[in-house]
Backbone as JSON Lines, residues from 0, in Angstrom:
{"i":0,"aa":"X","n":[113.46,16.87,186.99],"ca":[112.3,16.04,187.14],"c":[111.87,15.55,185.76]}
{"i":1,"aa":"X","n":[111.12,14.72,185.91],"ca":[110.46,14.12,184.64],"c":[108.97,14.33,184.39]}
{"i":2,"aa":"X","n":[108.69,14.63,183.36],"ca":[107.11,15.24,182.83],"c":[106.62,14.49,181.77]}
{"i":3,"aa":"X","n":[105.64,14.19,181.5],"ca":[105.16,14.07,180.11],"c":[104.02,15.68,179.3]}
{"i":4,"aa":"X","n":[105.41,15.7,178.23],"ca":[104.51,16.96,178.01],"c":[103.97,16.64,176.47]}
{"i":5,"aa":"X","n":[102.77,17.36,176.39],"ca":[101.49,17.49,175.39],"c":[102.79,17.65,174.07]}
{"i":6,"aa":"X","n":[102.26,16.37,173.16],"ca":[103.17,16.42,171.81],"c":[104.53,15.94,171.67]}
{"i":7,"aa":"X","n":[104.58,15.74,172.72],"ca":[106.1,14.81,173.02],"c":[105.87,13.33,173.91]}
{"i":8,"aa":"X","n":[106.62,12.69,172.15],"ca":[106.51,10.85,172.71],"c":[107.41,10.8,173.92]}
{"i":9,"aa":"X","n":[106.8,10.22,175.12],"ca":[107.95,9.62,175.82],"c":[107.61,10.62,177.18]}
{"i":10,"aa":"X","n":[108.17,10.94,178.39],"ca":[108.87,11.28,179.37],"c":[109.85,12.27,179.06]}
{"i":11,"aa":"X","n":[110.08,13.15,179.22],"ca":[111.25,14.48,179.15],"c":[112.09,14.9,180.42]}
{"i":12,"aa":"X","n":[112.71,14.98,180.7],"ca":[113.86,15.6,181.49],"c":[113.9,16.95,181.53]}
{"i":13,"aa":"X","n":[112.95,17.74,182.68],"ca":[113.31,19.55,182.79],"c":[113.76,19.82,183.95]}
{"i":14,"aa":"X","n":[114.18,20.78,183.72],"ca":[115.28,21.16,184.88],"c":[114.67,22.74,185.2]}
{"i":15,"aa":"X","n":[115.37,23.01,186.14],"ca":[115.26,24.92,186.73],"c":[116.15,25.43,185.99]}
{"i":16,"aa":"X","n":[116.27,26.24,185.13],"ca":[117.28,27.13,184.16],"c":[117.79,28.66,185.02]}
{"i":17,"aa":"X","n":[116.47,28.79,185.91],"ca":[116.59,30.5,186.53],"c":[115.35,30.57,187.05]}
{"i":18,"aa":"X","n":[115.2,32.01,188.21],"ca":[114.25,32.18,188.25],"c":[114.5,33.82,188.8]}
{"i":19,"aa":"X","n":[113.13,34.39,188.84],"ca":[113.37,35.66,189.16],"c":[112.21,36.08,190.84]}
{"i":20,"aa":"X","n":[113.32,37.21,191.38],"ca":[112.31,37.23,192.77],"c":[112.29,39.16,192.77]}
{"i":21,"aa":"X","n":[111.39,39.45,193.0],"ca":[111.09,40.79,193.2],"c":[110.36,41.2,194.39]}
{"i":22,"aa":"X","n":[110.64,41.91,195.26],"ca":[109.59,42.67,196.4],"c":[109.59,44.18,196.63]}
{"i":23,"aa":"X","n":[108.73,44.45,196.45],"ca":[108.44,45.86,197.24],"c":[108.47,46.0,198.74]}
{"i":24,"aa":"X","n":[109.08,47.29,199.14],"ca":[108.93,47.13,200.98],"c":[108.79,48.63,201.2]}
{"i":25,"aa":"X","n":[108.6,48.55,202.52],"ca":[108.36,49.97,203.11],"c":[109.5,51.18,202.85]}
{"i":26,"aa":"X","n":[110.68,50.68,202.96],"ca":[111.93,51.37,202.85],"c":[112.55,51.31,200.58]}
{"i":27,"aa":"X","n":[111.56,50.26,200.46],"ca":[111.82,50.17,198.64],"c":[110.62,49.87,198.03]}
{"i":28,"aa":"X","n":[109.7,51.41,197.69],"ca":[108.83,51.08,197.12],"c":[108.93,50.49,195.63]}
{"i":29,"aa":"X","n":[109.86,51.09,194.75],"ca":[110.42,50.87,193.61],"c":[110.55,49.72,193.46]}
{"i":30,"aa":"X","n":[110.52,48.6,194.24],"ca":[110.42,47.04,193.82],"c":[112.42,46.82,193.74]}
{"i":31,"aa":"X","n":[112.86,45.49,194.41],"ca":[113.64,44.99,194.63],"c":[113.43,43.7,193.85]}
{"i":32,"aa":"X","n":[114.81,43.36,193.31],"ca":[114.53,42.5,191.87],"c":[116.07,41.76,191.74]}
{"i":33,"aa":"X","n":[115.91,40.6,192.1],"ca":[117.09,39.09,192.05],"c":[116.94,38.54,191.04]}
{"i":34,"aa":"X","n":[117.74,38.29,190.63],"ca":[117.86,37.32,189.06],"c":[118.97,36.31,189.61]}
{"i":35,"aa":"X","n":[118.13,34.87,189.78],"ca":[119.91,33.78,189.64],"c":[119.25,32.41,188.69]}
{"i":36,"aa":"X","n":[120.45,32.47,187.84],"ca":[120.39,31.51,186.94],"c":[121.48,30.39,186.98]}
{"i":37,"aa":"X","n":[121.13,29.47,186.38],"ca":[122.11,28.37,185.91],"c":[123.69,28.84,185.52]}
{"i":38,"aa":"X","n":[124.68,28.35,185.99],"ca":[125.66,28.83,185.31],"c":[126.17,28.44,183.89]}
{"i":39,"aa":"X","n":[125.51,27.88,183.02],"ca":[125.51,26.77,182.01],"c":[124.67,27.28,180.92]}
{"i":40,"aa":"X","n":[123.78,28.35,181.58],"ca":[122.52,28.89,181.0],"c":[123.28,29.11,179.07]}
{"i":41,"aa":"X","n":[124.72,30.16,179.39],"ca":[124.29,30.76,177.78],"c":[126.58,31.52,178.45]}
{"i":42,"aa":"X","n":[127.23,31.58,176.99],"ca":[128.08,32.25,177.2],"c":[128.27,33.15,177.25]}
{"i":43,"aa":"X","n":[129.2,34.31,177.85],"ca":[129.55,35.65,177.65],"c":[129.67,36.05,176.19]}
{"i":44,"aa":"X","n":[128.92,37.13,175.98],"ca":[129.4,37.33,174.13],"c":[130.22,37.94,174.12]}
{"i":45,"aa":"X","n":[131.29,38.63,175.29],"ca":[132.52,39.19,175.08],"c":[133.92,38.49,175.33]}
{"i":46,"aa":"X","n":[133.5,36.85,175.47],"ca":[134.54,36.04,175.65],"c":[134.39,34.7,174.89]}
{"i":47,"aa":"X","n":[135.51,34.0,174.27],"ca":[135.64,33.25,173.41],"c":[134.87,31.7,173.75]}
{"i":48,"aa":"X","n":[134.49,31.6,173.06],"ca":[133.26,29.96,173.01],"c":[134.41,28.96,173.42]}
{"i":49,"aa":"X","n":[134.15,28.16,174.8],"ca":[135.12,27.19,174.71],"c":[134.42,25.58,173.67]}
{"i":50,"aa":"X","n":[134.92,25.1,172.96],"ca":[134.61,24.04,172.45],"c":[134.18,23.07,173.46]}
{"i":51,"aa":"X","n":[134.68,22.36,174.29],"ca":[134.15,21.31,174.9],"c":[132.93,22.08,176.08]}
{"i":52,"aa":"X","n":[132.44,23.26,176.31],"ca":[131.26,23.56,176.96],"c":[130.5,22.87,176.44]}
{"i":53,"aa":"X","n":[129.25,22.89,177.13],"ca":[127.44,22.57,176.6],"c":[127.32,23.4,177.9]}
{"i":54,"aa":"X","n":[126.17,24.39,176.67],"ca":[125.21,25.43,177.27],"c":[123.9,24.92,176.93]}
{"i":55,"aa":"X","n":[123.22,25.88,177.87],"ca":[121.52,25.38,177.65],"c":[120.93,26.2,176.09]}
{"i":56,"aa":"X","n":[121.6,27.41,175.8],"ca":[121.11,27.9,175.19],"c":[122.03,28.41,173.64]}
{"i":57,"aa":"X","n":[123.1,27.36,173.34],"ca":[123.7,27.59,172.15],"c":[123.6,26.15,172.04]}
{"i":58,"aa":"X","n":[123.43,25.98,170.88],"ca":[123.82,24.72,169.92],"c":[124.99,24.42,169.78]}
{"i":59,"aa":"X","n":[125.48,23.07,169.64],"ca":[127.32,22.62,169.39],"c":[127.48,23.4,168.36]}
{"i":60,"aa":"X","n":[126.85,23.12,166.99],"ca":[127.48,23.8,165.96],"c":[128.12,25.08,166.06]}
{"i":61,"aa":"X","n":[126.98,26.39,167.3],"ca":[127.61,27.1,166.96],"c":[129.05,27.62,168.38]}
{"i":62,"aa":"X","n":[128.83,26.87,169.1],"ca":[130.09,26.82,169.78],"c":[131.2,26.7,168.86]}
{"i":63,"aa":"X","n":[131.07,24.94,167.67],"ca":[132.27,25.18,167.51],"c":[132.75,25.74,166.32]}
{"i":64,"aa":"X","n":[131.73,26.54,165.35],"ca":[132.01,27.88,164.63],"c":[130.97,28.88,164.49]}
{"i":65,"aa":"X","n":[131.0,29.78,165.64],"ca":[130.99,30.79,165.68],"c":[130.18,31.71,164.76]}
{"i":66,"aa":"X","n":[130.62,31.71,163.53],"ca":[131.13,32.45,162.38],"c":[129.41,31.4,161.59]}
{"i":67,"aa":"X","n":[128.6,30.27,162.1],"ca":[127.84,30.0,161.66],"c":[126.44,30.16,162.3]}
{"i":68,"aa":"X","n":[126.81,31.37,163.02],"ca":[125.1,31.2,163.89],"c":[125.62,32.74,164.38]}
{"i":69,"aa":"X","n":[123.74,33.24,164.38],"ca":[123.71,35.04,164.93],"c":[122.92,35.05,166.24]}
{"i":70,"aa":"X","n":[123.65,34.95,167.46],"ca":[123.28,35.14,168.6],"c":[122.55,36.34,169.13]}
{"i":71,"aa":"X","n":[121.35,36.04,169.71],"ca":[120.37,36.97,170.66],"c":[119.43,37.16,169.38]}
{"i":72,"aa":"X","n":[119.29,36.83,168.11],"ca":[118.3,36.65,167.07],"c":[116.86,36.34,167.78]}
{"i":73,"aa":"X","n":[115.86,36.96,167.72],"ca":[114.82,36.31,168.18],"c":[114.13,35.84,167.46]}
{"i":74,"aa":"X","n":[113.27,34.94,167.67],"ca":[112.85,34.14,167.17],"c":[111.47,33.42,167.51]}
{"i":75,"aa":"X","n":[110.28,33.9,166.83],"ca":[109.18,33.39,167.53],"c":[108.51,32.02,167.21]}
{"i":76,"aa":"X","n":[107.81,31.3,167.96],"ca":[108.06,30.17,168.53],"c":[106.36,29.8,169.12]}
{"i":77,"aa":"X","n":[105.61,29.07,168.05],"ca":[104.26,29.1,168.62],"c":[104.06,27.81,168.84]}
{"i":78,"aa":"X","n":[104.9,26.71,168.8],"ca":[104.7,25.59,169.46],"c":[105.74,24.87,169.31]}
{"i":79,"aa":"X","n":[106.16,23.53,170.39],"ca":[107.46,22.79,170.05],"c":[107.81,22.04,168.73]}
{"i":80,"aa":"X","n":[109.07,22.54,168.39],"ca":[109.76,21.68,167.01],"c":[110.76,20.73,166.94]}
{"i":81,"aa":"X","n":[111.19,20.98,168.03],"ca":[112.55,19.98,168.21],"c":[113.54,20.57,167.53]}
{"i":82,"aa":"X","n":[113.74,21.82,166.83],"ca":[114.66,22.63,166.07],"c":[116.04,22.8,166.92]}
{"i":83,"aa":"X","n":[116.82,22.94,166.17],"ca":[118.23,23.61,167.16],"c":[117.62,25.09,167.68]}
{"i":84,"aa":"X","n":[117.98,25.01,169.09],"ca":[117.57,27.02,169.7],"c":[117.75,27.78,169.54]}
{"i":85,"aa":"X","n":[117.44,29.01,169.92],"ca":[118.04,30.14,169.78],"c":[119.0,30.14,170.37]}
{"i":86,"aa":"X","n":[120.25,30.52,169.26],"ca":[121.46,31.23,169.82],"c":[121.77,31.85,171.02]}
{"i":87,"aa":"X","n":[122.19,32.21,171.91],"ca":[122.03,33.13,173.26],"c":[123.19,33.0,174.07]}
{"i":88,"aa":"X","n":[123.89,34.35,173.92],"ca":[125.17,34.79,174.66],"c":[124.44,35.84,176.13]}
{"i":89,"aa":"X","n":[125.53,36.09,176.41],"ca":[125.14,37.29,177.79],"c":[125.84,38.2,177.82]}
{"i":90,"aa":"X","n":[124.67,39.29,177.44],"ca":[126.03,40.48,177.19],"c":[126.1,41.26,178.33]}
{"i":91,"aa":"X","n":[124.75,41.34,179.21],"ca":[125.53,42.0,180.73],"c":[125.99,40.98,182.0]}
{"i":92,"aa":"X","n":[126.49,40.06,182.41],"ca":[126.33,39.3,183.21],"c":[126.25,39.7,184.64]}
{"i":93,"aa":"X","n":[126.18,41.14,184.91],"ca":[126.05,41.47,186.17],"c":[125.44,42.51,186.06]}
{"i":94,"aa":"X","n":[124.64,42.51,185.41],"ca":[123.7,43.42,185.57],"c":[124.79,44.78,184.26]}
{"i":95,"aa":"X","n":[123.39,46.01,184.11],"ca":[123.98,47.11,183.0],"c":[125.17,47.99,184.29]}
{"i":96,"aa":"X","n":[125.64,48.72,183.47],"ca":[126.15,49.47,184.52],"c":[125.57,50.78,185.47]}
{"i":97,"aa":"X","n":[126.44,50.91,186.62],"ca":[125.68,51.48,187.48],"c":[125.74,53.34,187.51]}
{"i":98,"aa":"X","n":[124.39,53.49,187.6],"ca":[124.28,54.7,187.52],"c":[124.49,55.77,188.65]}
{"i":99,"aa":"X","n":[125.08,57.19,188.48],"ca":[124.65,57.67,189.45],"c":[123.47,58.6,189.81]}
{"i":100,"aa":"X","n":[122.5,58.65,191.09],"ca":[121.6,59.5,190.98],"c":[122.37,61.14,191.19]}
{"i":101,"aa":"X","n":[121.6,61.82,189.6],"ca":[121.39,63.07,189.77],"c":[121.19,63.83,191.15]}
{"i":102,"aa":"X","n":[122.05,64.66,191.6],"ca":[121.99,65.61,192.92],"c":[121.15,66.77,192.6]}
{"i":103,"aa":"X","n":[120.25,67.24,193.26],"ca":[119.28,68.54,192.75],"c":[120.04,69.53,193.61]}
């Protein structure tokens, strides 16, 4: 969709990147919790940057060296700059790994 947002000349182009859904229920009080994102969002950091990608969340430069940008760096951010982004790989893409529950 298109917006006009506060500090930016012009009309902008935003999109849905992800979103997150959580519920509690009778049978799961502990809260039930979906994560689906863009597939475009950000690369695996355990697999090699393809050059011709565009991600939402690496810059070209450092797609196409690597060796010039420190991914998952945070970086705080108190209003828009138009700066290149934060770096951002994915280091679990399916979630951490799975545990087992302790037997008493």
């Amino acid at each position: 969709m298109e917006a006009d947002i506060n500090g930016v000349t012009g009309k902008e182009k935003l999109g849905l990147i992800g979103f997150h859904f959580a519920i509690a229920t009778a049978l799961h009080p502990e809260m039930i919790l979906a994560s689906f994102e863009h597939l475009q969002n950000s690369a695996r950091c355990d697999a090699p940057l393809e050059a011709d990608q565009k991600w939402s969340f690496a810059s070209t430069e450092c797609i196409k060296k690597p060796s010039s940008c420190t991914p998952n760096e945070v970086v705080t951010v108190t209003e828009p700059t138009g700066q290149t982004p934060t770096e951002i790989c994915t280091a679990h893409p399916f979630g951490t790994k799975k545990r087992r529950p302790k037997l008493r």
